[in-house]
N, C-alpha and C positions, 0 to 999 in steps of 0.2 A: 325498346331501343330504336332511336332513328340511326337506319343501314348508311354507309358510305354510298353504296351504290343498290339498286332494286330495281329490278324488271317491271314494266308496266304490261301485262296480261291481263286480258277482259274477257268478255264472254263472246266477243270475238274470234279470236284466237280456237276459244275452246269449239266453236262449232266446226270450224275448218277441220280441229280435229279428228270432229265426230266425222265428218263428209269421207276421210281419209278412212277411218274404220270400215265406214259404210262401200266405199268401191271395194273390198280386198284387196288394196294395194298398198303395202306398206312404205315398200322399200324407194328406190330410185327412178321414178319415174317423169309422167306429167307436169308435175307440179314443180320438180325439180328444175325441168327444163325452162317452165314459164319464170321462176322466179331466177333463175339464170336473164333470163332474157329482160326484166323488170327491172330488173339489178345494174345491167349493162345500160339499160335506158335512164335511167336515173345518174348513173355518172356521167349519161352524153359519151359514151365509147360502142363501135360496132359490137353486135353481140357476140361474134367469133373469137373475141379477144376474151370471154369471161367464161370461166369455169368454177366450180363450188367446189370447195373440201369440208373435209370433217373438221377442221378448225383452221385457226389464222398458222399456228405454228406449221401445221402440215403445209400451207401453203407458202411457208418461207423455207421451210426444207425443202420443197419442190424446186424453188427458186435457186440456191444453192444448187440442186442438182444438176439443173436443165444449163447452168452458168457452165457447168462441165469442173466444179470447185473441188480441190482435192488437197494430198501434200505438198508441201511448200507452198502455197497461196496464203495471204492475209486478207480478210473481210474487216474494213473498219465499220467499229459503231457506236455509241454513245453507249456511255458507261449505265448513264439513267434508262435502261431500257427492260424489256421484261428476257427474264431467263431463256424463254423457249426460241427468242433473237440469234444466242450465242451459242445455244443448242444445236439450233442449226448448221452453223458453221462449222462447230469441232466434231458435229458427227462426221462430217464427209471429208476428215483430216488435215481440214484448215484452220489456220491460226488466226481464233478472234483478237483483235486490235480495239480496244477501245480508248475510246476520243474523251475529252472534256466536251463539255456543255453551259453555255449562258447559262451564269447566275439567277436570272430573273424568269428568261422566258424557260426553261431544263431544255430546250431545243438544243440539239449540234451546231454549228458555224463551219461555215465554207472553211474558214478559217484556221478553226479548230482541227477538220478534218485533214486541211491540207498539211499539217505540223505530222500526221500519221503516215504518210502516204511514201512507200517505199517499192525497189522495183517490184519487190514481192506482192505488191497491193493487187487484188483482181476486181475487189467491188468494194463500194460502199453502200450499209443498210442504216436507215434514217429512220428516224420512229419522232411522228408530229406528237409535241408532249400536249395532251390534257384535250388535243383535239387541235391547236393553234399549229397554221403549219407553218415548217422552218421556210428559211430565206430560198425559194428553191429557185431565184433566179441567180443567185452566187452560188448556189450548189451545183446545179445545172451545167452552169457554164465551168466551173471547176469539174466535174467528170469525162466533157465532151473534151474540155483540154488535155486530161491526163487517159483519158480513152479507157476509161472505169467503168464497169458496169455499176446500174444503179437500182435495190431493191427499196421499196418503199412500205415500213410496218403501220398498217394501218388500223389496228385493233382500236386508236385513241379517236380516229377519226372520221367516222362512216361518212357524216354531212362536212366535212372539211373543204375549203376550193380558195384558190392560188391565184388571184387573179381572172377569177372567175374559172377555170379548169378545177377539175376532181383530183384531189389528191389522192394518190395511189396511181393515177395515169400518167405521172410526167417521166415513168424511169421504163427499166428494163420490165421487171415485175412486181408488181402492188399486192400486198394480202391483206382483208380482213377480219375482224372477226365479229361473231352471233353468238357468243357464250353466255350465261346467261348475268354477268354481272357489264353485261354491256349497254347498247342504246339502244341499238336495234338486234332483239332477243330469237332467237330458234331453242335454245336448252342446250347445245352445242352446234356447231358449222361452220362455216365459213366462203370467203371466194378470194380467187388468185385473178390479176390484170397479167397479161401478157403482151410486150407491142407488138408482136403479130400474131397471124391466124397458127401458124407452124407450132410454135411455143406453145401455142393454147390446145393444138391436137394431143403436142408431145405430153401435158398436164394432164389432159383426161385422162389417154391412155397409163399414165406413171400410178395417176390414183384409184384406177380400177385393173390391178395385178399387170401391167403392160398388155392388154389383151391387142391385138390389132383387131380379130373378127370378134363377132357375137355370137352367143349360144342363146336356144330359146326362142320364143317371140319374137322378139326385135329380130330375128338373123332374116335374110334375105335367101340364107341355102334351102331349097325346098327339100334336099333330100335327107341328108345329115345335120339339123342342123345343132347336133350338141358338139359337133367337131368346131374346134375355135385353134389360133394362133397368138401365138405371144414375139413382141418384137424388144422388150426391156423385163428383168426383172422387178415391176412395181409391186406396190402394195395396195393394199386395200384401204381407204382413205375418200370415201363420200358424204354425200349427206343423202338424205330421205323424201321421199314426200312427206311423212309428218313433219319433221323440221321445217319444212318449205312452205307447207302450209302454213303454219304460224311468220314463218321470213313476209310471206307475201301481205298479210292482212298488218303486221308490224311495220312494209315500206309503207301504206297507204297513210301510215298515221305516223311518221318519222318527221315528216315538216314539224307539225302538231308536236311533238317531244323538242327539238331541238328549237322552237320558238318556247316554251314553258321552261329549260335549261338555260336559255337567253336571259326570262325574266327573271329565273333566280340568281344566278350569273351576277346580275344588274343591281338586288334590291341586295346581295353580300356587297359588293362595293361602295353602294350609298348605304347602309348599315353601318359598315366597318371600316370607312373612311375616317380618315383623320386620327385614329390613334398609335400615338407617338411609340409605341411599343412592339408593333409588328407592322409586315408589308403584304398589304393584297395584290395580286396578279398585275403586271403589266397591261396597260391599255393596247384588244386589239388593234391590229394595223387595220386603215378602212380599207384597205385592197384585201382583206384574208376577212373566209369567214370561218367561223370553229365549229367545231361541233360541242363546247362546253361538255367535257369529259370529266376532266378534273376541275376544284377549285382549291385553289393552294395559298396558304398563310405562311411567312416568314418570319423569324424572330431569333431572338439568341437561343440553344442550345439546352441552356437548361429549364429555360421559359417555355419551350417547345414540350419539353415532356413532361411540364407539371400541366401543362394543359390539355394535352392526351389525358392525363389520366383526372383531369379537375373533368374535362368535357363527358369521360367515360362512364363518371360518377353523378352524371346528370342523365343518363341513358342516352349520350349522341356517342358512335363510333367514327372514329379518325384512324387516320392510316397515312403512310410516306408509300409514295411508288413513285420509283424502283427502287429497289436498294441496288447503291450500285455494283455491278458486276466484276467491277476488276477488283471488289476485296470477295469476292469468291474465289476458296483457294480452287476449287476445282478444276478454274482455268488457268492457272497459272502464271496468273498476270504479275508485275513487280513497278504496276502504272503508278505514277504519282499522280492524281488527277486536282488539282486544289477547288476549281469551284464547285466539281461534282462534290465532293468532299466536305465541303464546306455545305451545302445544300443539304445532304443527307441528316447532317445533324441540326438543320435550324426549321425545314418544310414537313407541313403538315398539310395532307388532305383531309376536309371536310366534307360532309353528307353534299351528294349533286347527284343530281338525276330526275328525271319528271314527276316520279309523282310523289314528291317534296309539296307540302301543302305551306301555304303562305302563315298559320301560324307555328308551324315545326320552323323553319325559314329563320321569323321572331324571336324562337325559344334559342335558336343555335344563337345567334347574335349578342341576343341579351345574356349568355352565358358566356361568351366571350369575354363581352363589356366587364359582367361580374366579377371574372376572373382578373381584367387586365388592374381592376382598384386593388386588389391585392397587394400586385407589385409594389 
């Protein structure tokens, strides 16, 4: 079966492992911090602004948190987003808002959001679809007008940038994620942007049980030093040196993935160009670059699901993400959202990811093509 998405691990990876075995140190350490600091260098942000969690979701629950978000607050967000987005939100007794989203590109619109936006609003949370990012010079300047804070879900987008800036860095706070059906893999983690140094203390300390002191090694008290204080009720919510291990030798080779995601990107488009029966991805804009997350095919509804299962019956796996959120009854929602809506039943994801070999590439295509004579 060619996977939707697959982790590229070598034997790389695997020695950093073994190095992590070989010091006794399993947990939060060295490595953590360096690949903290790697991490921060790579998006071009101070390194006081980056902190690591156990995943991307944990970092937009952070974010939620530290906004001070509770009852009677509304967070708007795109309906196409991933669950653990509006998770967030209604754990801390706020009322997710979700938005409609471009037809073409599943991105939010300044536009779209601003149709949501009531005195009750406290923030808006954006998720870059498939890696392309939204318009965030209309969205930008819509937050600073309505005095909105602004999180930014970056699980689609690790190499993403806006006019040259990293996305994730333009709002209040950015999360990623390293899970492992990502780009850039750890097995699970992630990291949170904060715009200042303050946010990013309050984040440590939130995802390591609110400790203020240290117990142990690290502490600086020579006498006692398993006595520690706590300044918040946090939780526990890190990542490892082993994770980190693997984070660091995976940013070395991240260009190298998101240039091989480029070319397969490139050879579905000249493949799959021109037929009259379905729509490939919008051309990016030259001011954005993506991080090719997703690649997504459009088409009528019922053509959409014979081809899931014509493509599944060739051994390639497709998939639609996200389903969108406001028909989960759980939230409560009664949105009428029509282009979300109309998306969910016509978009298909296909196999993307690096290490897609040029003739799996061929086979998906040519099984499109065979499919579309059908029609």
């Amino acid at each position: 079966m060619i996977n939707v998405f697959e982790p590229a691990l070598r034997a790389e990876e695997l020695e950093a492992v073994k190095k992590v075995f070989e010091s006794n140190w399993v947990g939060k350490g060295r490595l953590t911090d360096q690949f903290e600091s790697e991490f921060a260098g790579y998006l071009g942000v101070e390194r006081n602004l980056i902190r690591s969690v156990s995943c991307c979701t944990e970092g937009l629950f952070q974010a939620i948190a530290m906004l001070g978000t509770g009852t009677g607050d509304e967070v708007i967000l795109p309906t196409i987003s991933f669950v653990g987005a509006a998770n967030a939100i209604a754990a801390h007794g706020a009322r997710p808002v979700f938005c409609d989203v471009d037809g073409r590109t599943l991105n939010p619109t300044a536009e779209l959001i601003e149709r949501k936006i009531t005195p009750k609003t406290k923030a808006v949370m954006i998720l870059h679809y498939g890696g392309v990012p939204c318009e965030m010079d209309a969205i930008g300047d819509l937050v600073r007008e309505r005095d909105l804070s602004l999180i930014e879900d970056n699980a689609c987008s690790v190499a993403s940038r806006y006019r040259g800036k990293a996305c994730g860095t333009f709002g209040d706070f950015g999360s990623w994620s390293f899970d492992a059906m990502k780009i850039l893999v750890t097995g699970d983690g992630g990291m949170i942007y904060c715009k200042n140094p303050e946010q990013a203390q309050q984040a440590e300390e939130l995802v390591y049980l609110g400790l203020l002191t240290k117990s142990g090694f690290s502490t600086s008290n020579e006498g006692r030093w398993w006595e520690f204080e706590i300044g918040s009720f946090g939780r526990r919510a890190i990542m490892n040196d082993i994770a980190s291990a693997i984070g660091l030798e995976q940013l070395k080779k991240l260009a190298g993935f998101i240039a091989r995601r480029r070319e397969i990107h490139e050879a579905y488009d000249r493949l799959l160009f021109g037929l009259d029966w379905l729509q490939i991805p919008p051309e990016i804009p030259s001011f954005s670059e993506s991080s090719y997350y997703f690649y997504w095919l459009q088409m009528a509804p019922a053509t959409r699901d014979r081809l899931a299962k014509h493509l599944r019956e060739n051994d390639i796996y497709t998939t639609f993400r996200y389903y969108p959120l406001h028909w989960v009854k759980g939230y409560g929602s009664a949105e009428v959202l029509p282009s979300a809506e109309k998306i969910a039943h016509e978009t298909l994801c296909i196999p993307m990811h690096q290490s897609l070999t040029d003739e799996q590439v061929e086979k998906i295509c040519e099984c499109v093509k065979a499919f579309g004579k059908l029609l």
